[in-house]
C-alpha positions, 0 to 999 in steps of 0.5 A: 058670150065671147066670140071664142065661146060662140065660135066653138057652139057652131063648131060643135054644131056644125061638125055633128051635123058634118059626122052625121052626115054623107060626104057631098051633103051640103050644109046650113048656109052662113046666114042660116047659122048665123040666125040659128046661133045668133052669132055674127057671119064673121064667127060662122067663117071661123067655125067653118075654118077649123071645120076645114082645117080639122078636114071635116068639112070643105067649100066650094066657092059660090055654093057653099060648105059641105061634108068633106070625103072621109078620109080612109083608115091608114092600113097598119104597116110594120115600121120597125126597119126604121129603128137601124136605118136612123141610128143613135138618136140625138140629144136634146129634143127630151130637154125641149119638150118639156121647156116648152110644155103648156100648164094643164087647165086649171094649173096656175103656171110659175113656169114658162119662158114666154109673157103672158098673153095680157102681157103681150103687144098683139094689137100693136104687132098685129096692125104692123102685120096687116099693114105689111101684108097689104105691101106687095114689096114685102112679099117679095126675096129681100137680101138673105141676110134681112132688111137692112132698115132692121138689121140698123136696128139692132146695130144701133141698140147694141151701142157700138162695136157693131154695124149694120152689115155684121148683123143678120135676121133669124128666126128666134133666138133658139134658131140663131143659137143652133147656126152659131154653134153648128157654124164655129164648132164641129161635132166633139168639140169643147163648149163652156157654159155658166152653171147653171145655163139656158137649158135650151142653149144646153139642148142645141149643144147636145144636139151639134154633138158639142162636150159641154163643159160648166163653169161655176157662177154665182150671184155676180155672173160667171167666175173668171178665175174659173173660166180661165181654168176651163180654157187651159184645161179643156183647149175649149174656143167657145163659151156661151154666156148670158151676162144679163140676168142670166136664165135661169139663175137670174145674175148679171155679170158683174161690172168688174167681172165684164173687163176680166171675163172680157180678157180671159176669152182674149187671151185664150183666142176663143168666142163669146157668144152673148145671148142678149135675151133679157136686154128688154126685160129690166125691172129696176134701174138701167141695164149695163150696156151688151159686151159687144159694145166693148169688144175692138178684137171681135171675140164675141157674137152678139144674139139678141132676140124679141120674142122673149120681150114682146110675143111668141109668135115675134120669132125675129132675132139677130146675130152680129159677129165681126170679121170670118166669124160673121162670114161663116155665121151668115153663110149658116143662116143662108145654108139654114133658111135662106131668109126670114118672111118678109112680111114679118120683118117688115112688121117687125120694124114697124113696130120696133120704130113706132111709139108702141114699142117703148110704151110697151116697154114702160109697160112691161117694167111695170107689169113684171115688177109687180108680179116679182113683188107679189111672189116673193111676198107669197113666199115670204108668207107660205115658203120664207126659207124659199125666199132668195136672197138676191133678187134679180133686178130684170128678167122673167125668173127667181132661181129659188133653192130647195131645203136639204133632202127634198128632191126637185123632180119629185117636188115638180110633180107634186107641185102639179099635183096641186094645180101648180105648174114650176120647173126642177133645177136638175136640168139647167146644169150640164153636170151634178147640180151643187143643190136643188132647186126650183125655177119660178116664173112670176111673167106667166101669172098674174100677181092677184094669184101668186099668193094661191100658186104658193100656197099650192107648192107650199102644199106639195113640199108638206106632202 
């Protein structure tokens, strides 16, 4: 039997004997449950941790764990004042929510913005953390903006165009994103977004009290022309884009479209903010280099993040802006957090700067490969007209559209229904989506189950 399972019968053993019993009473020493369950002392610790942290149980040191004091029952108390006192609510939390749901037990996930766990680097980020933990120094204040050493990093991956001391630690990419728009905008604003978007770039928009305004894309990224038509119309000095296999479509914006896209944020005297989220994550062949990279005038903000490509837990991104924009940028992450944990940025470039890093990556390519090979051959064989006809050459998602007259919503919760967790279209577009469709994420299975997720929603779109 695993630890995890071994772990949880102490738990449960030790918590009915905790429930049971009156507070102050000791209980079962370490080595009696050990000899009790035949489980290791370092297995006991753990039970008795969630026993504390649940707030059944407490230890006292040297003598052992015992029944902790019951806690009294909270008085009911009338707290509707609080309903006038707060106001209107602000947008954006609905959004989150369910971007960031877990799949039910049993349900196949073809949803998620996260790797699987077998996916995931945890041994290696978690020996660079227990080596940085065991460093003094790393406790310590270091500069607001973040390590030096990582911010280096993250400059030199961009290609040029930025420095070191343009860039600034964050706390994950959503972090960044609500400093950015907070910081070069102000409530009522004007902000463009491809369409459809990142439904969490959308989310941070709604929340800073920003119009959004979509821009149409297509297979090639954003359309210029009509970009240069949002700008004249709507005065907007910023567009959130992500030109590289864009979420949730999947597009990379074109090479010819880069130079115009490029121009026609010059001319109109705004902002690109870049969300590099996916520079990680390519599949085939060899991603163009970041907009940033070619930018002498300083129009457009750099995000890069990490936790996409590597775990969850990694919440380390970047921002990189030039000139005023990157001052009020870092004064923002300063107002925000004041900086981000040493440890973890230590951590960090430990792992970034060690051989577990690009051994990861040639992993990864692999891994996602044949995940997004196993589903789109699951959809050939159960939902051909779902197939789409451009397949993205990186990233987590295929962007598949539904037939006529069947509504996305319903679908998703048919699909549940099934045992198969997908995500409706309607929520990625700022205004009337053009169609429905359904966001699949082939990183949050294996392939040897796709086959069986599609036939689930081939199941529920039958229904």
């Amino acid at each position: 039997m695993n630890d995890g399972s071994a772990a949880d019968r102490v738990v449960e053993h030790l918590g009915g004997l905790a429930a049971a019993a009156a507070p102050g009473t000791r209980l079962p020493s370490v080595r009696a449950l050990t000899a009790h369950h035949r489980v290791s002392p370092v297995t006991v610790a753990e039970a008795t941790r969630r026993l504390v942290a649940q707030g059944l149980v407490e230890t006292r040191s040297g003598r052992g764990a015992f029944v902790a004091p019951r806690r009294s029952a909270r008085p009911e108390e009338d707290l509707s004042w609080q309903t006038v006192a707060l106001g209107h609510r602000r947008g954006g939390e609905d959004e989150m929510q369910a971007l960031l749901a877990l799949s039910p037990e049993g349900a196949i996930p073809l949803s998620g913005g996260y790797l699987a766990p077998d996916l995931q680097p945890a041994a290696a980020l978690g020996a660079a953390l227990a080596r940085a933990a065991r460093q003094p120094a790393a406790w310590q204040r270091g500069p607001v903006q973040g390590r030096a050493d990582l911010r280096a990093w993250f400059a030199r991956e961009v290609g040029g165009g930025l420095s070191a001391e343009d860039m600034v630690i964050c706390p994950g990419g959503q972090a960044a994103l609500s400093s950015t728009f907070r910081a070069l905008t102000v409530p009522g604003d004007t902000l463009l977004v491809e369409s459809p978007t990142y439904l969490g770039a959308l989310a941070t928009a709604h929340a800073a009290g920003l119009r959004v305004v979509p821009v149409p894309a297509d297979a090639d990224g954003v359309r210029p022309d009509q970009l240069a038509a949002a700008f004249t119309r709507t005065g907007a000095r910023l567009f959130y884009c992500q030109p590289l296999y864009a979420n949730p479509h999947g597009a990379t914006l074109a090479a010819d479209r880069r130079t115009r896209v490029a121009a026609v944020v010059r001319e109109a005297g705004a902002f690109l903010v870049e969300d590099d989220y996916a520079r990680d994550l390519t599949i085939d062949g060899e991603a163009p280099p970041p907009l940033a990279a070619d930018d002498p005038a300083g129009h457009v903000v750099y995000l890069r993040s990490l936790t996409k490509s590597a775990a969850p837990g990694l919440r380390i991104a970047a921002l990189g802006a030039r000139g005023p924009a990157g001052a009020r940028l870092r004064a923002a992450r300063l107002l925000d957090d004041l900086f981000v944990a040493g440890p973890l940025q230590q951590a960090t470039l430990e792992f970034l700067t060690a051989p577990a890093w690009e051994r990861h990556r040639r992993t990864l390519r692999r891994e996602l490969r044949a995940r997004r090979e196993a589903l789109l051959a699951a959809l050939d064989r159960h939902l051909p007209s779902l197939v789409p006809p451009g397949v993205p050459r990186g990233g987590l998602h295929l962007w598949v559209r539904l037939p006529d007259g069947v509504d996305d919503v319903a679908l998703t919760s048919a699909a549940a229904a099934e045992g198969v967790t997908v995500f409706p279209g309607r929520p990625w577009y700022a205004a009337e989506p053009p169609a429905a469709h359904l966001r699949l994420t082939y990183a949050a299975a294996p392939p040897q189950r796709m086959d069986e997720a599609v036939r689930r929603l081939a199941a529920a779109l039958a229904r």
